[in-house]
C-alpha positions in Angstrom: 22.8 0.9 -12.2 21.9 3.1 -14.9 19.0 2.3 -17.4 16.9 3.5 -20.1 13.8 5.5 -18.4 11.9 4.1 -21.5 11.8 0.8 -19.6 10.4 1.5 -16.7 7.8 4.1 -17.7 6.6 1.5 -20.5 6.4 -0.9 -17.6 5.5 1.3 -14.6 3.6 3.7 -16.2 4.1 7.6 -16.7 3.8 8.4 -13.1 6.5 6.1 -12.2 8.9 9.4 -13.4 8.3 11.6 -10.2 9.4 8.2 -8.0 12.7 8.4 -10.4 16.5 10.1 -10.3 16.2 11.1 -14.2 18.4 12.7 -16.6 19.9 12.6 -19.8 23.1 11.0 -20.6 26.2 12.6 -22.7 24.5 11.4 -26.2 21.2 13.4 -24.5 19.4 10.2 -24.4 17.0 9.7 -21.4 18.1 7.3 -18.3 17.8 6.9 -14.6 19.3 5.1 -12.0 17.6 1.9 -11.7 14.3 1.7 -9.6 13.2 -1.9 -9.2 14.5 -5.1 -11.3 11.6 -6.2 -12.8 10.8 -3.7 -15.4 14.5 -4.8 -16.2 13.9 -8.4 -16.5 10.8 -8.0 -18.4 12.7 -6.6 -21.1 15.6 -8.3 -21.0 13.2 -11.7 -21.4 11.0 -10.5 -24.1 14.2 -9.2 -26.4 16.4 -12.0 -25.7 15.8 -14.6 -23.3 12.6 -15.8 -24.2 13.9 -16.8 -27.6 17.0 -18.7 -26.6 16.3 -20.4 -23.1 14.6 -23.2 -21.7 11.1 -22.5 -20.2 10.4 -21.9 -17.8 13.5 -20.1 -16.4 13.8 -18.7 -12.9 16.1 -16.1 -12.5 17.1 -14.6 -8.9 19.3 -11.1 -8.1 20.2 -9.1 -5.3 20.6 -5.0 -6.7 20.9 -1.8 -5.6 17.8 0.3 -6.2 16.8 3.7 -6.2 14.0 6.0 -5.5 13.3 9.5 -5.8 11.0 10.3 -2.6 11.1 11.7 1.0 13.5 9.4 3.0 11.8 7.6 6.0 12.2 5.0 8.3 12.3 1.5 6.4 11.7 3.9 2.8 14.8 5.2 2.0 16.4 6.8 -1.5 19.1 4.1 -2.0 17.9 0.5 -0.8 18.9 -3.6 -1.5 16.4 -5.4 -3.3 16.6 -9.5 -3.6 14.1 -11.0 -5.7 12.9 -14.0 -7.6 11.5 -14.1 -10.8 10.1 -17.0 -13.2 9.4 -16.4 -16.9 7.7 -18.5 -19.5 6.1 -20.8 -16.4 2.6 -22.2 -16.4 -0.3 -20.7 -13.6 -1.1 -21.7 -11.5 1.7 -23.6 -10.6 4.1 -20.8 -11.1 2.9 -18.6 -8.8 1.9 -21.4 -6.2 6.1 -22.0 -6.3 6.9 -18.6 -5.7 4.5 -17.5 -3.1 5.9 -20.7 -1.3 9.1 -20.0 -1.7 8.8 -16.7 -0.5 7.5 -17.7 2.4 10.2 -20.2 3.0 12.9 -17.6 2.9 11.0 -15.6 5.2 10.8 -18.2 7.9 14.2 -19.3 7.6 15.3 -15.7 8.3 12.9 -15.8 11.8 10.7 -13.0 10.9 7.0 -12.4 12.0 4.9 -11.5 8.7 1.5 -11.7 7.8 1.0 -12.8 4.0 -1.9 -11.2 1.8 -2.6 -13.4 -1.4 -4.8 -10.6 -2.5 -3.5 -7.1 -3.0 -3.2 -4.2 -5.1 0.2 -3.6 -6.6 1.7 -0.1 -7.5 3.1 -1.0 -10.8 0.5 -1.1 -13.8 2.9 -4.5 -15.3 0.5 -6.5 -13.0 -1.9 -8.4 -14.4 -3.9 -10.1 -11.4 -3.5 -9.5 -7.5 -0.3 -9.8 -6.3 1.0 -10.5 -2.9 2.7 -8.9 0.5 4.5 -9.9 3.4 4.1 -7.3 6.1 5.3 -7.1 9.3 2.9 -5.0 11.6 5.9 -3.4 13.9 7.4 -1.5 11.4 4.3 0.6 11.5 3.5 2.9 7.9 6.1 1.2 6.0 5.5 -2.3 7.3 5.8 -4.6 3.7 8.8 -5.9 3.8 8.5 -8.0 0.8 5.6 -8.1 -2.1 5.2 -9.3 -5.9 2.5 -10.9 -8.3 1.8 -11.8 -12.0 2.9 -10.2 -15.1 2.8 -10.6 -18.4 6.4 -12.5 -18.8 6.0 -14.4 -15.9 5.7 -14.0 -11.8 8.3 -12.9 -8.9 8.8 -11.0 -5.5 11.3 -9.2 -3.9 12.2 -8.2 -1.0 13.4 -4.9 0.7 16.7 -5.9 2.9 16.5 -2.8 4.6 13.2 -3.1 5.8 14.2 -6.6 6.6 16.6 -5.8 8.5 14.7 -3.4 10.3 11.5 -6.1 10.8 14.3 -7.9 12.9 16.3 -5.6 14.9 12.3 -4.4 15.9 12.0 -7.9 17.9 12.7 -10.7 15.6 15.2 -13.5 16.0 18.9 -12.7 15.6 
């Protein structure tokens, strides 16, 4: 899972660097192991995709991510990330389908959450609000999964460690 850095600082902004493993490869260029997905997608849709497929298109992955911070429960260096993403769709409708859908996945797995409709997201990519499961047991680090509106189009994702945690904290099997 290694990437230009280019990608995600364009996407992320400049201060997304410190939350990064960085370094250059053999040919000296800059790259990283991969953060988050949707920096990723963005690109990949506004270089190829968006010129070749049908709109809109909903794309859904399951990765290895990785972070450059202090490890701590449910926040960890290396972590799963599943998420969904649709491009090229039209709002309101788009993010009314994945909010839902979101949710749906959520219940089907038995965990508690509260959703927000209306937070601040980390990532300067956002365009509007974006949204957030939580799940209050898991204390500090209690989103389990969160995503909004960007320029390409709308997704979530979801941390499967912090998942798994919400569970083995008192959700169903």
């Amino acid at each position: 899972m290694l990437w230009e850095q280019a990608t995600f600082v364009a996407k992320g902004g400049p201060e997304i660097v410190e939350q990064m493993y960085t370094f250059a490869d053999k040919a000296n260029r800059p790259i990283c192991l991969v953060p988050e997905i949707t920096g990723m997608i963005q690109e990949v849709w506004r270089d190829d995709w968006a010129n070749r497929v049908r709109r809109p298109m909903r794309v859904f992955y399951i990765a290895r991510c990785y972070r450059y911070e202090r490890p701590q429960r449910g926040r960890y260096r290396e972590f799963t990330q599943v998420g969904v993403e649709l491009l090229g769709g039209k709002a309101p409708d788009d993010r009314r389908e994945v909010e839902a859908l979101l949710e749906r996945c959520l219940d089907e797995v038995g965990v508690d959450y509260a959703f927000d409709r209306a937070v601040t997201r980390g990532l300067s990519y956002y365009t509007e609000a974006g949204f957030e499961a939580r799940c209050s047991r898991l204390g500090t680090q209690q989103q389990i999964a969160g995503g909004g509106r960007y320029a390409e189009g709308i997704g979530w994702a979801i941390g499967l460690d912090r998942l798994a945690l919400a569970l083995a904290d008192g959700g169903p099997p």
